[in-house]
N, C-alpha and C positions, 0 to 999 in steps of 0.2 A: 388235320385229324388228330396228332398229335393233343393239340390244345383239347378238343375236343373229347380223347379219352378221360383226361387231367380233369374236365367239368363230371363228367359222369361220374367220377370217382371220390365226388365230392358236392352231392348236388346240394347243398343245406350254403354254397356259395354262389349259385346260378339262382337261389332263391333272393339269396340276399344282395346279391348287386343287381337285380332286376329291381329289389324292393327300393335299394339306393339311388339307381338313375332313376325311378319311376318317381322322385318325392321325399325317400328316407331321409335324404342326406343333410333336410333341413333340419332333423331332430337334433343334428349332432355338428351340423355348421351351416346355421341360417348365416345367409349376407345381409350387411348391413346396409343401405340406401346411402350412395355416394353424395346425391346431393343436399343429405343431411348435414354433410359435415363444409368446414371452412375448405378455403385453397391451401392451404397447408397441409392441413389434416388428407384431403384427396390426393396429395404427393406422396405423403407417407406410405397412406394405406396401397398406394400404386407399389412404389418401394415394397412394401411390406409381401405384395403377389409374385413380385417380381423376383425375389431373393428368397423366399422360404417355400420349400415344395412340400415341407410337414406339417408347419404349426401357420402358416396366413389364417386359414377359413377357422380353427377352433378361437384363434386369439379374436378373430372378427365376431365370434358367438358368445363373448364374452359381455356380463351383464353391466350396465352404464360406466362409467367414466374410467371403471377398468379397464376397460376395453381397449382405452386410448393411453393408458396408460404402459398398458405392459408392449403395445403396438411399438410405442417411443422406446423401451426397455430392447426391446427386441433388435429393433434398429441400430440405436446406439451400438449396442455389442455386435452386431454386424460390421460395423462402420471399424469397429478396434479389432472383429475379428481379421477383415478385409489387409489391416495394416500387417498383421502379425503373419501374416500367410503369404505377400506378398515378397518373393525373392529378389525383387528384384532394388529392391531397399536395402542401402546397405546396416548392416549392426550400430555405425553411430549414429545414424538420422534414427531410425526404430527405437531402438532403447529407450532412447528421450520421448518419444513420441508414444510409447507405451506407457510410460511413469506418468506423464502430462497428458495421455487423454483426457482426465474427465474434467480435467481443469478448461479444457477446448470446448464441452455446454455449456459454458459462461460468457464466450467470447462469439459477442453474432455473426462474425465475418470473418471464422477462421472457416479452411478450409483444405485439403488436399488434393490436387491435380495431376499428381508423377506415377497414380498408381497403374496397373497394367494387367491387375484384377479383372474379373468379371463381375465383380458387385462394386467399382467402383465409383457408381455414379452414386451411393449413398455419403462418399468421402468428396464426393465432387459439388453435390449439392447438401453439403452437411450443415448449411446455413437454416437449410428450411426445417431441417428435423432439429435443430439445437434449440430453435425458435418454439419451437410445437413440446418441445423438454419443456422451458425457459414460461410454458403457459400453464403448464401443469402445479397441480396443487404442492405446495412444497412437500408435504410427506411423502409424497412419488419421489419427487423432485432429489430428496436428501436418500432416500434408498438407491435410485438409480445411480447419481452420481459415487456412492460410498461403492458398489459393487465395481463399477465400473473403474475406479483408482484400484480395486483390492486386485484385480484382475489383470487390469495392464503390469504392476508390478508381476504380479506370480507369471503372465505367459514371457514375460523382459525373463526371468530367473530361468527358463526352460528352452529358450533360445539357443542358447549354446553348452547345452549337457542332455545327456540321452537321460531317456527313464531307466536308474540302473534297480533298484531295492523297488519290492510290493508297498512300502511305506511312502515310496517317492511315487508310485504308482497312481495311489490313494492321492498323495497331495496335487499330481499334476490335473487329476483328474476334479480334484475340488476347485481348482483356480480355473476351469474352462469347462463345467458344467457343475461342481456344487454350488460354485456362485450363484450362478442362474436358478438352481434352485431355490437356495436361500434368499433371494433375490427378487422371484416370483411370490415366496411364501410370508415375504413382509409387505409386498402388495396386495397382497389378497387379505393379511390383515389391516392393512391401512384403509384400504375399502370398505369396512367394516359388515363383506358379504360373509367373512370368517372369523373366527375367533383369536382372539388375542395371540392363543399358546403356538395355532398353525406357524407365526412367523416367529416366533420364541424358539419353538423346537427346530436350533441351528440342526439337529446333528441327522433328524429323518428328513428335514429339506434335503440336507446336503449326500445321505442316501439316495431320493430320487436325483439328482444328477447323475451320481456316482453309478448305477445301476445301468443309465442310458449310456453314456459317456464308455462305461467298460465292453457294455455291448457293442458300439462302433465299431472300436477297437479292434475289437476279438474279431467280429466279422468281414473288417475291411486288411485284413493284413495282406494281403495278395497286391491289392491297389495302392496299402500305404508302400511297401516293399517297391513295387512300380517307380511308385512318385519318389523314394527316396527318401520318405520316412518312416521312423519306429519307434511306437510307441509301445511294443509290449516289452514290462518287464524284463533286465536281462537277470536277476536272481532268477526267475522261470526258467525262461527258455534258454537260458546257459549249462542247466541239466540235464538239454536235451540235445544240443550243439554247439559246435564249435561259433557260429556266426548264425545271426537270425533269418538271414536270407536261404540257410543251408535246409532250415525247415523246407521249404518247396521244391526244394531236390527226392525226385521217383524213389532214392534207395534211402530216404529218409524218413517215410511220410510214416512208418509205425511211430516212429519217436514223434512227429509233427501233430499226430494226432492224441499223444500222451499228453502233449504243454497244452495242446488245445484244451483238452479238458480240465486240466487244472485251471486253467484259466475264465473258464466259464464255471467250473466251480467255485472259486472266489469269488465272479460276480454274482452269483446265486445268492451269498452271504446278504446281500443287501433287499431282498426282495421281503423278510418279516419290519423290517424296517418303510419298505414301502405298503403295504398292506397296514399299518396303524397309523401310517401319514394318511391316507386316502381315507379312512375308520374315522376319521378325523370333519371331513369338508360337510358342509352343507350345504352350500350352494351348487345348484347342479351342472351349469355352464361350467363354474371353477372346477366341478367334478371329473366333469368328461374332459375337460383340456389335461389335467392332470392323470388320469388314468388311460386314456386311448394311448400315449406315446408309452407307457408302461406295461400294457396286457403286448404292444408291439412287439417290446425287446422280448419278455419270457417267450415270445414264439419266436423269434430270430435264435435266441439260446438254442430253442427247441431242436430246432433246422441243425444251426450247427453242430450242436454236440456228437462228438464222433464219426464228424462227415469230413472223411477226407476232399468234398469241393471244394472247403474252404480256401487248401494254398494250393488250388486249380482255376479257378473260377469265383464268381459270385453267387453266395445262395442270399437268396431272395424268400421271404413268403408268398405264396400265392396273393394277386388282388385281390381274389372274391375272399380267399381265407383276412385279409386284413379288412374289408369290409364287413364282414362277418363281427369280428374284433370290435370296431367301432360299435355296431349298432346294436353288440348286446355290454362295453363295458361303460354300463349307464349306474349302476349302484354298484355299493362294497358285496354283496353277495355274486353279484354278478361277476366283479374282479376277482375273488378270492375263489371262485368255480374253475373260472379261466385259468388263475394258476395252477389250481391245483390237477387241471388235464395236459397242462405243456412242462412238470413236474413228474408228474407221473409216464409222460412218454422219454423224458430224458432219461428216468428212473428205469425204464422200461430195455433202455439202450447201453448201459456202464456195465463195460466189459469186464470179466469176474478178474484179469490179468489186468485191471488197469490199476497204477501207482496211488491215483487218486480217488480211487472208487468207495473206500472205506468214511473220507471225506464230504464224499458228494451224496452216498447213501445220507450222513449225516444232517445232514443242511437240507437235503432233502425231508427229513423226517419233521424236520421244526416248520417248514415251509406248508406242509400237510397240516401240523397242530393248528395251525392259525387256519385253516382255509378247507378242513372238511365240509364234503358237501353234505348239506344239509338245505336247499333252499331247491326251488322247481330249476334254477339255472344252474343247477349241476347235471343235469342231465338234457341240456339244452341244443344236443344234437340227436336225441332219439325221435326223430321222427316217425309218423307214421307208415305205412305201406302207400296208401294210398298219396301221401304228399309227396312222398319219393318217385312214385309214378309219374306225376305231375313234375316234377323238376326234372326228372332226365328228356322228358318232352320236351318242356324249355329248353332243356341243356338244347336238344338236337334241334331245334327249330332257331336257337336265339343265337347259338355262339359265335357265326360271325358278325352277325351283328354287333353282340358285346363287345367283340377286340376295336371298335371301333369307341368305346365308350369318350365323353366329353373330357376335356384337356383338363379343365375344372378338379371333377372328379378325378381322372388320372393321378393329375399331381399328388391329389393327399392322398390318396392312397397307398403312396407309396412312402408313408410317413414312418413305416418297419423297416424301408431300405436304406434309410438316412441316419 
């Protein structure tokens, strides 16, 4: 019943993930027909369902030969993430093996067997994905491999030093998601679905990483703290304690929830920088892959801000609310509406005693310039009476049905939790 209240309270998500299992979901991640492609290519894209529970179905909606391209992009840097995560490797095998990845998509019969990963069947059969690189048009070809060398060095440099300065912040966070951006945004111009400047402009690519990347961060510190690592800043959170672990301590949590907010106030800095990347795209496939993992994190911000679950628990967005997210952030008006309602609720929550509030009013205000509503999707939850009648019906007639919804579906949707 619980669940049950949570839909009523939000039926503009019992509309829309009924509109999603019923058919929506192919506006915003058609599949693509397995037996179109070669035996390689159907390994990959297996790979590719297999290890990504965000981005599989958008990069499969992705328009001709990019599609396969950024599939292999993806891979790859899965196969180096697999190495760099993997403890049970020691620092002098790693190290090397980070420096010399990308040198190993050259070599058809290298491979690694020792990992003890969960995605390590991409390093186990990394012959067939190096092969499926190695078929690709060299302009892919010379992007993937250039990120892929810039990336093994910079995660080799962060091995064995913590994130201390906001400066080393920024840089860790560009070496394992600006790349990716930058990375993604020279493919999309080598494709020639985009223009030239998308993969030129290093510094708002390497914002959309930085944006996603910081979001993780902020939200999984409970988990990293678990697992025994930390990646938040200690310039921050050294203002607020003696030790980072000390945040999740009961007689701490006013100070824990001070760093919090500063720290989603610095990722905030990055979102007019995303909003004139996306200002940017024309192609619409390219569009929705790059915007849905974006409209995610500002509602993950949202969540967090000033919620003490974070060093208790995991907050999560709701499904239907991330569903919701997809199937309206299809144009820039449409994004720039989104933000400026998960802006205005954060705006809505900064405590008049908080340290950083004068900050985050701030960035707040620039975030608003660029993104006043003015288009019918700024007001894209006023529903009528009568359609809200009708949803809370659904609500009460469909909702156990929904908790069952398809494994498919599930996974991306939880492309805000990731």
């Amino acid at each position: 019943m619980e669940l049950l209240r949570k839909w009523l309270g939000h039926p503009e998500d019992i509309y829309n993930l009924l509109r999603f299992k019923m058919g929506g979901y192919r506006v915003v991640m058609p599949r693509i027909d397995p037996d179109s492609l070669g035996r390689g290519l159907r390994t990959c894209y297996r790979y590719l369902n297999q290890t990504s529970r965000s981005f599989a179905a958008v990069i499969q909606a992705l328009d001709g030969e990019l599609r396969h391209a950024v599939c292999i992009f993806y891979l790859v840097l899965r196969a180096l993430d697999t190495i760099e995560d993997d403890m049970t490797i020691s620092l002098d095998v790693k190290v090397p093996m980070l420096h010399e990845f990308h040198s190993y998509l050259y070599q058809p019969e290298w491979k690694y067997m020792e990992s003890k990963e969960k995605d390590r069947q991409v390093l186990e059969d990394f012959p067939t994905i190096s092969m499926e690189f190695r078929n690709l048009s060299k302009v892919y070809q010379d992007v993937i491999s250039d990120v892929c060398h810039k990336m093994g060095v910079g995660m080799a440099e962060f091995l064995e030093k913590k994130v201390d300065s906001q400066h080393e912040w920024d840089r860790y966070c560009h070496y394992v998601a600006g790349l990716v951006g930058i990375g993604l945004s020279r493919l999309f111009s080598a494709s020639e679905l985009e223009e030239p400047i998308v993969g030129e402009d290093t510094e708002l690519a390497n914002s959309m990483g930085l944006f996603l990347q910081k979001t993780n961060i902020i939200r999984d510190y409970l988990e990293d703290q678990l697992d025994g690592r930390e990646f938040w800043p200690r310039e921050v959170w050294s203002r607020y304690a003696k030790k980072l672990s000390d945040l999740a301590k009961p007689e701490n949590i006013d100070m824990a929830v001070q760093c919090l907010n500063e720290l989603i106030t610095n990722a905030l800095h990055h979102v007019p920088d995303v909003l004139t990347y996306l200002s940017r795209l024309k192609n619409q496939t390219v569009f929705n892959f790059c915007a849905i993992p974006q409209v995610m994190a500002i509602a993950t911000l949202a969540a967090c801000y000033n919620n003490k679950q974070v060093f208790r628990g995991v907050v999560k967005i709701r499904k239907g609310q991330a569903v919701t997210l997809m199937m309206d952030a299809t144009n820039i008006q449409a994004v720039k509406a989104i933000m400026y309602q998960y802006v205005e609720e954060i705006y809505q929550k900064i405590p008049s005693t908080d340290p950083s509030s004068n900050k985050t009013q701030q960035v707040i205000a620039s975030i608003r310039a660029m993104s006043l509503p003015g288009s019918p999707m700024a007001s894209r939850h006023h529903y009528s009476p009568i359609y809200l009648s009708c949803a809370m019906l659904l609500a009460a007639l469909s909702w156990q049905y929904l908790s069952t919804i398809s494994k498919a579906t599930e996974e991306y949707v939880q492309a805000g939790e990731n």
